[in-house]
N, C-alpha and C positions, 0 to 999 in steps of 0.2 A: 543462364544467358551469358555466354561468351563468344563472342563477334570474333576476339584475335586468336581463339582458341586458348591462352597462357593462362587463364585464370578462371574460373566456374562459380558464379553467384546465383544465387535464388532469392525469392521474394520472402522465403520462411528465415532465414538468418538474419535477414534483414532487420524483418519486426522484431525477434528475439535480443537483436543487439540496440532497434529502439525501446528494446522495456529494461536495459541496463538500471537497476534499482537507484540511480542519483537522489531522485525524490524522496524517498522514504529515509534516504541516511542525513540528507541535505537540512530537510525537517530540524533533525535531532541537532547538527551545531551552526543553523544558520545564523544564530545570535553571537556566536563566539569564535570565529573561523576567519581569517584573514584571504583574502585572495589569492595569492602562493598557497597555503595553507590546501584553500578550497581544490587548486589545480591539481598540487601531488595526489590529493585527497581521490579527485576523477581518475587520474591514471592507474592507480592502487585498486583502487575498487572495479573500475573494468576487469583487471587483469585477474583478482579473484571471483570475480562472477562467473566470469570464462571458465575460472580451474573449476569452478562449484556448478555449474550449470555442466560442463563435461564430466564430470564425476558423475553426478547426479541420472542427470538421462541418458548420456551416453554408455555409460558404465554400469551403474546399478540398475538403467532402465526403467527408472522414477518417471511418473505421470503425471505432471503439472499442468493440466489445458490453464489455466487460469492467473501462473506463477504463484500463487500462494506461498511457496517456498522457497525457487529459487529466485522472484523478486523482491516479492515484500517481507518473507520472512530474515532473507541474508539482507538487504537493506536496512532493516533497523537495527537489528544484532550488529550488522558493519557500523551503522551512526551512532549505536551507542558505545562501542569501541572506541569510535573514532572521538565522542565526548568526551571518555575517561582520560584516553590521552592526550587530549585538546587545553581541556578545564584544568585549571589552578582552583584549590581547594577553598583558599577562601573568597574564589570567584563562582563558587558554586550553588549560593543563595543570595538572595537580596541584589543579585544584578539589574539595573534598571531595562538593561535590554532585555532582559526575560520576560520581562511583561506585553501585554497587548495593548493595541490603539482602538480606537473606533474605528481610522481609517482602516490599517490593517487588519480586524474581523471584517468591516466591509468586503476588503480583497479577496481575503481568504473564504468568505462563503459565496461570492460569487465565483470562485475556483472550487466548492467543494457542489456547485449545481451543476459546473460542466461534469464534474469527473461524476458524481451520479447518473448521469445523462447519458454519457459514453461508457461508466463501466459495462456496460452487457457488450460493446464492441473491442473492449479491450480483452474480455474473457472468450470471446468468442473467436479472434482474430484467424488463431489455427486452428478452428475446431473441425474445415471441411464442411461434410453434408450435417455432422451434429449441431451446425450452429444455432437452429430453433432452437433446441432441447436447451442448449446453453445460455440463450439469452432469455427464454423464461425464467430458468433458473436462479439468473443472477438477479430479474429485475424482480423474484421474489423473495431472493435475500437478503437485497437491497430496503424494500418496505418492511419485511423483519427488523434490521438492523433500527430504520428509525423507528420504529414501536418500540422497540426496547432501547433505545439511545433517548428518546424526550422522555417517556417515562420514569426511567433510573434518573435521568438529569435532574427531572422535576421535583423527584422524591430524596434525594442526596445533596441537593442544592437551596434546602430550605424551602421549596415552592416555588423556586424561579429557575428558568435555563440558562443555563453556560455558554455561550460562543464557541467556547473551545470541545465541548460535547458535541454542537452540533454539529461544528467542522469537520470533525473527523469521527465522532462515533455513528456516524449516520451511513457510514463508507464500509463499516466492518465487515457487513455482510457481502458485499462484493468480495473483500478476501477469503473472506472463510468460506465459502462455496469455490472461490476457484478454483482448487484441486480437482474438486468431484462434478464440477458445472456440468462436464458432457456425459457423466453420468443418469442413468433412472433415478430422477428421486422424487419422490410424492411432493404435493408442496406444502402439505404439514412440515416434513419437517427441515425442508429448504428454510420455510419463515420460521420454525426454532431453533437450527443451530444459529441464523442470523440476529433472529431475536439474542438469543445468549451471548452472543459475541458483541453486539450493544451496549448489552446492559455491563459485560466484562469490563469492555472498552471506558464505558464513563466511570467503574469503581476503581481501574487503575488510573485514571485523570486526579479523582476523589481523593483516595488514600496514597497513590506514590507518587 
């Protein structure tokens, strides 16, 4: 769509540059990040997404219907980046802000039913006429993911679940199917790699 002729936009760049990975790196130093901090922090990380998203598809010709790579994967590798050089070493344990509230598990898992709810249309957004295929996909990677997210929870956590498991391990299987969503894939084993990526997801909460 270009009315003055000078410039050529479309509706696919568009969504590509609303899935810019903020979230997933924002996650990793929102307890420790100052507002300046947070700003340069956006500018930086756009500007690598861009070089890593045109490398990527443009160049190598990588297939990410879903981002698995080049949102959520470069997104926490960029937030854990961005932690290492954020964090003061002996601000790196026993911070009171590292911990959770009630209020905020409240927030966050009425944020982790939307994003359950909409991941099959965040994976599906450029999938075209594949979009059935992909939103099956996702919504059974999705119910994988929490099979193997309560259970490991259940069973690693003494008998009780975690807040922090449910929040986010129950989401795994929407990324890990992203790559392949508008692909053929039986849904055996859509709900195993989802299931595995649950149960992954809470033994890294567990042990690191």
């Amino acid at each position: 769509w270009a009315p003055c002729g000078c410039c050529d936009s479309d509706w696919p760049p568009l969504i590509n540059l609303s899935f810019v990975p903020s979230s997933p790196s924002f996650a990793d130093v929102d307890s420790q990040i100052t507002l300046p901090q947070l700003l340069y922090m956006s500018i930086f990380e756009v500007f690598f997404y861009s070089l890593n998203f045109y490398v990527g598809s443009l160049e190598l010709k990588a297939i990410d219907m879903g981002g698995s790579m080049f949102i959520h994967a470069f997104g926490a590798y960029f937030g854990l980046g961005a932690t290492v050089f954020l964090t003061k070493k002996e601000d790196s344990a026993g911070h009171p802000n590292f911990g959770s509230q009630y209020s905020s598990d409240l927030m966050a898992m009425i944020g982790t039913i939307f994003l359950w709810l909409y991941w099959p249309s965040f994976n599906g957004a450029l999938a075209g006429p594949r979009q059935f295929r992909v939103v099956i996909n996702t919504v059974l990677s999705l119910v994988g993911s929490c099979l193997g997210a309560y259970t490991a929870s259940r069973l690693l956590r003494g008998l009780k679940f975690d807040m922090v498991d449910i929040q986010n391990s129950t989401l795994a299987g929407g990324v890990a199917v992203g790559s392949s969503a508008d692909l053929v894939i039986d849904p055996g084993p859509a709900i195993l790699i989802a299931t595995i990526a649950g149960v992954a997801s809470v033994v890294g909460y567990v042990y690191l």
